[in-house]
C-alpha positions as CSV (number, residue, x, y, z in Angstrom):
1,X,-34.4,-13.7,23.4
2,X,-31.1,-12.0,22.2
3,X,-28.9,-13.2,20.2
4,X,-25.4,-11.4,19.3
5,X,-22.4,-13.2,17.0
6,X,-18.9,-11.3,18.0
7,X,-16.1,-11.7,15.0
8,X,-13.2,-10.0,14.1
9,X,-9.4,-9.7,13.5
10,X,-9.8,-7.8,17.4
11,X,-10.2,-10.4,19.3
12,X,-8.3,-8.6,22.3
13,X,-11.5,-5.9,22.3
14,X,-13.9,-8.7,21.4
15,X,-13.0,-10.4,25.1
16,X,-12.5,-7.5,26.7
17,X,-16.6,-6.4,25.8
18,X,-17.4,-9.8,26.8
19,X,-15.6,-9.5,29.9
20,X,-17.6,-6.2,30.6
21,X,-21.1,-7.8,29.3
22,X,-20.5,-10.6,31.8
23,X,-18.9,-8.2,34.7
24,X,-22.9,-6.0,34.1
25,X,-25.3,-9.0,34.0
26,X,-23.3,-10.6,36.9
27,X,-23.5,-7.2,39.2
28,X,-27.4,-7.1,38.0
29,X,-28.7,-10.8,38.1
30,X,-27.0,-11.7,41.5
31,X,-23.8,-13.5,40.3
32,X,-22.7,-16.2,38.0
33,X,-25.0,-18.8,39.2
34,X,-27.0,-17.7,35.5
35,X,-23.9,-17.5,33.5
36,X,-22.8,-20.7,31.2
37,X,-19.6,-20.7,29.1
38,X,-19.1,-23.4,26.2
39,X,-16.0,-24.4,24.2
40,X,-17.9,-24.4,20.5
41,X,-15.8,-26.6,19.0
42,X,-16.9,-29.6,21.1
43,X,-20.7,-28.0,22.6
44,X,-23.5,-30.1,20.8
45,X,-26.7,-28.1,19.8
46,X,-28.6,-29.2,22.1
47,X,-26.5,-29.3,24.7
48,X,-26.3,-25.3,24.4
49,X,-30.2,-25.3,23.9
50,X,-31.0,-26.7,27.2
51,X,-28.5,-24.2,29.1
52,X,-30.3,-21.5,27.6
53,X,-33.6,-22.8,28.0
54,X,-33.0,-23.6,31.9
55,X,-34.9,-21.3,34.0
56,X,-32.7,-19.0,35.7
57,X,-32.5,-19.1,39.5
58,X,-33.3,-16.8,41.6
59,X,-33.2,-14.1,38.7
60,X,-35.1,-12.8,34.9
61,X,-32.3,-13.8,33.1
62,X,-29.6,-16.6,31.8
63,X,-26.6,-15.4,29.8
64,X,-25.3,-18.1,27.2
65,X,-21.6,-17.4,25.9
66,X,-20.1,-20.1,23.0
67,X,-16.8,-20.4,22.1
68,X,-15.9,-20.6,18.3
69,X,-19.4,-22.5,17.6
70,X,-18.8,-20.9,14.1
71,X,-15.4,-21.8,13.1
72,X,-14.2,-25.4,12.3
73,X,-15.4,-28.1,14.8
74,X,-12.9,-30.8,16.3
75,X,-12.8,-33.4,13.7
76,X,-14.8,-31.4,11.0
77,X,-13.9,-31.6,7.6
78,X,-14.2,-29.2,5.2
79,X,-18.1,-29.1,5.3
80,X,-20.1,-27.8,8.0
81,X,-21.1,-30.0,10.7
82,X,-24.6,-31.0,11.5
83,X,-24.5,-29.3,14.6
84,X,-24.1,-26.2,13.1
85,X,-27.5,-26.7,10.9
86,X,-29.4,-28.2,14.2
87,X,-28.4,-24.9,15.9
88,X,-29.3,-22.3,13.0
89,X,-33.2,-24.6,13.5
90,X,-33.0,-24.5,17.8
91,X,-32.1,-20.5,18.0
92,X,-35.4,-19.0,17.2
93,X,-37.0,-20.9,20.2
94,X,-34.5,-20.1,22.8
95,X,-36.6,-18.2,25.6
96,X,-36.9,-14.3,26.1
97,X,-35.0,-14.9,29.4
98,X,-32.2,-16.0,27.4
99,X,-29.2,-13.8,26.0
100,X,-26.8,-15.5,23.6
101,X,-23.9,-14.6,22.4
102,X,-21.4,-16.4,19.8
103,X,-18.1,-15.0,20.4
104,X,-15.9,-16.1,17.3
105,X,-11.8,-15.2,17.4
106,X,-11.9,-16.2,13.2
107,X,-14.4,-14.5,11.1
108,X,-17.6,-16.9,10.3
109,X,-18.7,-18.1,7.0
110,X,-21.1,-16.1,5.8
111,X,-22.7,-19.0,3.8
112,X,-23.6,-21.5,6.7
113,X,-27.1,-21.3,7.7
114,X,-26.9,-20.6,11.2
115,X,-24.5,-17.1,10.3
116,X,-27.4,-16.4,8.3
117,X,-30.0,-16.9,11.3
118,X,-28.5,-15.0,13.4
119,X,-27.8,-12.1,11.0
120,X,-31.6,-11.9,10.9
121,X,-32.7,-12.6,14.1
122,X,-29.6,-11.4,16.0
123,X,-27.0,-8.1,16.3
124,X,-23.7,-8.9,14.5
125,X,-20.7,-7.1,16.3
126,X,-17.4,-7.1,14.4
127,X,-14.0,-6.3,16.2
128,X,-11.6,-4.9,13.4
129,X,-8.1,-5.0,13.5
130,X,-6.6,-1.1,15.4
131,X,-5.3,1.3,13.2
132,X,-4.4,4.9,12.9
133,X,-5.5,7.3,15.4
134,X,-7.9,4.0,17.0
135,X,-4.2,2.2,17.9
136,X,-2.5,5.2,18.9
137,X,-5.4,6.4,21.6
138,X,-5.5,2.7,23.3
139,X,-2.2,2.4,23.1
140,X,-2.0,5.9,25.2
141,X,-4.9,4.5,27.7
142,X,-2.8,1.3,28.3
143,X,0.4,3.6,29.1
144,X,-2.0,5.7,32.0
145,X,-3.6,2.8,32.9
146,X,-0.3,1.5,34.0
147,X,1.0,4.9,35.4
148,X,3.2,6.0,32.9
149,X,3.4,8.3,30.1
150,X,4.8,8.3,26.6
151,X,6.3,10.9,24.4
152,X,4.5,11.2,21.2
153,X,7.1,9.7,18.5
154,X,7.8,7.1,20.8
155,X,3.7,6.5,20.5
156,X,3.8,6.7,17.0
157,X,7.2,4.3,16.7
158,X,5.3,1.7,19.3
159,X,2.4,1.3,17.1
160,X,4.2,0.1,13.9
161,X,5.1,-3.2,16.0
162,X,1.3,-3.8,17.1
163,X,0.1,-7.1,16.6
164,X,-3.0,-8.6,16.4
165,X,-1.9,-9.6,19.4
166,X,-3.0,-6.9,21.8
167,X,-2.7,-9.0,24.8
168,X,1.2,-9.4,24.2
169,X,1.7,-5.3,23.8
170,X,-0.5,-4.8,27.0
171,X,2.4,-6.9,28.7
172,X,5.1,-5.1,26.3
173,X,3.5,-1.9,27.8
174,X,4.1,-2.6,31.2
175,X,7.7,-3.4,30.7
176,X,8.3,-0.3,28.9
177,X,6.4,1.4,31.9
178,X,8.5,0.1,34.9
179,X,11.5,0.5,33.0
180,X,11.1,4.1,32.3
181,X,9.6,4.7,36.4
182,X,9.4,8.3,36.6
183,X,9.7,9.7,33.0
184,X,8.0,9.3,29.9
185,X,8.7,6.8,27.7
186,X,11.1,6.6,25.0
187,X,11.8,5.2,21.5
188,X,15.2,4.2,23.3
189,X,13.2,2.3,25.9
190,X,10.8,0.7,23.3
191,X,14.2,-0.5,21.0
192,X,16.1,-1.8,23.8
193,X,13.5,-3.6,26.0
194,X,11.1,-5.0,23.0
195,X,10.7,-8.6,22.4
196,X,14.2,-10.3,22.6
197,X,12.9,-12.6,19.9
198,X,12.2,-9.8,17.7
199,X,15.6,-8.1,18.3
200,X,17.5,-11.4,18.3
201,X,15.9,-12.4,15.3
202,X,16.9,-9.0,13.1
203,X,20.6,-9.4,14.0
204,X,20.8,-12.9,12.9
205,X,18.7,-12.0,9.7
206,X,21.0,-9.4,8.5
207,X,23.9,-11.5,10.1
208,X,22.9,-13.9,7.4
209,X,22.4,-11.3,4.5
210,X,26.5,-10.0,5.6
211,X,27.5,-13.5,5.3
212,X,25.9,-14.7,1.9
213,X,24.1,-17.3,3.5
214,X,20.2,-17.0,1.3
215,X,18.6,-20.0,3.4
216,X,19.7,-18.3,7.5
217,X,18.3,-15.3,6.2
218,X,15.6,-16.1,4.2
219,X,14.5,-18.4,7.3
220,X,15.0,-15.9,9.0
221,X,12.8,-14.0,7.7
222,X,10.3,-16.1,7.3
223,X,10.1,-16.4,10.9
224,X,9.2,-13.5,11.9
225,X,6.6,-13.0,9.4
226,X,5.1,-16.0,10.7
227,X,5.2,-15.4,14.3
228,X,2.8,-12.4,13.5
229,X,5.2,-9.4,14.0
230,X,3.8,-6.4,12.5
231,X,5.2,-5.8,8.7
232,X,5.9,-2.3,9.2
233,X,8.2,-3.3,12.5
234,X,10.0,-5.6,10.6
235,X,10.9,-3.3,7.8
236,X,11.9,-0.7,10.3
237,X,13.7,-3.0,12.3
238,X,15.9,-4.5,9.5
239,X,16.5,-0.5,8.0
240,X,17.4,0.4,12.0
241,X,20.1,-2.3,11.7
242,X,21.7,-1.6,9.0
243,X,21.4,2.1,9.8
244,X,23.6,1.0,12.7
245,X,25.9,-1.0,11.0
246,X,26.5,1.7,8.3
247,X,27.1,4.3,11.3
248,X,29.3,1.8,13.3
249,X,31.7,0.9,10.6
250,X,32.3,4.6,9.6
251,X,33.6,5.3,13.1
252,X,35.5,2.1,13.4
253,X,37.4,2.9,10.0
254,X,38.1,6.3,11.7
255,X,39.3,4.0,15.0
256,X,37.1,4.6,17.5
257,X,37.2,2.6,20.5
258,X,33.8,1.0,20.9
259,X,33.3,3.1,24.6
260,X,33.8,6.1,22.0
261,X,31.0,4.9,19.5
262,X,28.5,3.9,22.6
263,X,28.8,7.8,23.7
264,X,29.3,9.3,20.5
265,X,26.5,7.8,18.9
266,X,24.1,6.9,22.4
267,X,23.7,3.1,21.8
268,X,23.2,0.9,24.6
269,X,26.5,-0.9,24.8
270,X,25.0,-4.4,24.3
271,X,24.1,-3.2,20.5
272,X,27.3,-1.8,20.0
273,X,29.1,-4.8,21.0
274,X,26.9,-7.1,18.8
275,X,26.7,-4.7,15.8
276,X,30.5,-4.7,15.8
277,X,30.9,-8.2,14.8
278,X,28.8,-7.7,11.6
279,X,31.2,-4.7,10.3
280,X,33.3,-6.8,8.7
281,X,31.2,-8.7,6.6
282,X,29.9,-5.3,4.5
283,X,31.4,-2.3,2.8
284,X,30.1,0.7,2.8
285,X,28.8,0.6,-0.8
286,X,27.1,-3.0,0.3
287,X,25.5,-1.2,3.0
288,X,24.7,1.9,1.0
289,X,22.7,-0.5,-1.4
290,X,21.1,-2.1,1.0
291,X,19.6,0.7,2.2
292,X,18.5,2.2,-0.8
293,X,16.7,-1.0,-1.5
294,X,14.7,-1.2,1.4
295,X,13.9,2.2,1.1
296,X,12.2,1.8,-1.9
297,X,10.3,-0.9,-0.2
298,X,8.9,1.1,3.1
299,X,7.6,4.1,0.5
300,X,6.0,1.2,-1.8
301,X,4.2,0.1,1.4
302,X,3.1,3.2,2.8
303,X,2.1,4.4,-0.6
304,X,0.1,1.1,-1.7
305,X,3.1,0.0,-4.1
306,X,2.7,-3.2,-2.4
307,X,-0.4,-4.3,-1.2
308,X,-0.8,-5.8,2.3
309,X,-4.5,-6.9,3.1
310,X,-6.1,-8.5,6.0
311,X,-4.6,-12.4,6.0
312,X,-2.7,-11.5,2.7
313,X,0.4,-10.4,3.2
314,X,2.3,-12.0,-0.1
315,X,3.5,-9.1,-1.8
316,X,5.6,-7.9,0.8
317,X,7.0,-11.3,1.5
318,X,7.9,-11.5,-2.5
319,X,9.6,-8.2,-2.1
320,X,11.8,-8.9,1.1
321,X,12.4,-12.5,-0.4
322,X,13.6,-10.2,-3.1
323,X,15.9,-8.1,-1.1
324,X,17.3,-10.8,0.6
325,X,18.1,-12.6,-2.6
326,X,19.5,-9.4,-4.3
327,X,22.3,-8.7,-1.2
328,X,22.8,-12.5,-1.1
């Protein structure tokens, strides 16, 4: 018998491993007449005890995966479920033929028996979350796996809008890829094609900020934390904007036709258009200040200032709430 838990913030690599576990016992066992796949949250114990004790056909070995067995059942409460308990006693007599694994897309608790079972009869395997130099090589090996290239700010820009949510950049990826056809990718590209929601979402934000109105942008905001965009993306986006705006309304005070600002300062002309409209709700010392301010805020993040941790993102949401009050 083997038995292997899979948890972690990674659940893109998680799936993909499991894809590749299943792809190798499929190619060496004849096929997926020995494979089983369970939702957890709504597999009984046994039920998942009698797959894996079934004699494989025609080959050595069965391969058992469950689904969020681990993580809150349908219609559990805040106590573990029985089933959970039966499991932890029915794992150590699952056959040799058997392999097991509990793929989990929320970290377990570590209290419940059956974690504890498998810790010490099993092989734990945690995904954690990309970062650094990790993020910025798959990001790369996404890029050549869909035939493009990437220069290397535009690599480094890209991976301060990563997500948890690696399946969405994969697709992000691809967009930026076709779009840019022979070339190499560009921060340009990444800026004009990303996620309209993102983009749409920072205009109306500051939008709201230039208008005085606290609850649009504070909203707002709150949105896109909760939709799970990357806190360094949304800093940089909202500093990008009014880096815009600033640049904008000093070149339409000097009376620039807005075909001269699209050239002059190599905006698409979509951004110049919409940027235009938010010129007159700031002066320049408004926009000045604003900058400063969230300035202060991207060097308290990258410098610990403000703590960010995994699942705990408060004291950034405190200090933007901040901002956002402060130019309201």
């Amino acid at each position: 018998m083997a038995v292997f838990l899979f948890y972690g913030e990674d659940t893109y690599s998680q799936k993909e491993k499991l894809k590749f576990w299943q792809a190798e016992f499929e190619k060496k066992y004849g096929g997926n007449m020995n494979v089983t796949v369970f939702d957890g949250r709504y597999a009984a114990a046994n039920e998942i005890f009698q797959a894996c004790s079934s004699m494989p056909f025609l080959s050595d070995k069965r391969f058992t995966i469950v689904k969020d067995f681990l993580a809150k059942r349908f219609g559990e409460e805040e106590e573990p479920s029985e089933e959970k308990a039966i499991m932890a006693d029915l794992i150590e007599k699952i056959p040799d033929f058997c392999i097991l694994v509990f793929s989990e897309s929320v970290s377990p608790d570590r209290r419940i028996s059956l974690y504890k079972k498998i810790k010490k009869i099993g092989k734990l395997m945690e995904f954690s979350a990309m970062g650094g130099s990790k993020l910025l090589g798959w990001i790369q090996k996404i890029v050549e796996k869909k035939g493009g290239t990437i220069e290397k700010d535009a690599l480094i820009f890209l991976s301060e809008f990563v997500t948890a949510d690696l399946y969405k950049t994969e697709n992000e990826i691809a967009k930026f890829v076709g779009y840019a056809k022979d070339r190499a990718i560009n921060k340009d590209d990444i800026i004009l094609l990303m996620d309209t929601q993102l983009t749409t979402n920072i205009f109306k934000l500051t939008d709201g900020i230039g208008q005085k109105n606290r609850k649009v942008a504070l909203d707002t905001l709150h949105n896109l934390i909760d939709n799970g965009e990357e806190l360094h993306g949304i800093l940089y986006m909202i500093m990008r904007q009014f880096r815009i705006i600033t640049m904008i309304k000093d070149l339409v005070e000097q009376r620039f036709s807005r075909d001269q600002i699209t050239i002059k300062l190599k905006l698409h002309p979509f951004v110049v258009s919409n940027t235009i409209s938010q010129v007159r709700n700031f002066s320049m010392e408004q926009l000045k200040r604003a900058y400063k301010l969230l300035i202060k805020i991207d060097t308290k993040l990258k410098s610990g200032g403000i703590k960010v941790l995994a699942g705990d993102n408060r004291e950034f949401v405190l200090a933007m709430d901040r901002l956002v009050l402060d130019l309201c």
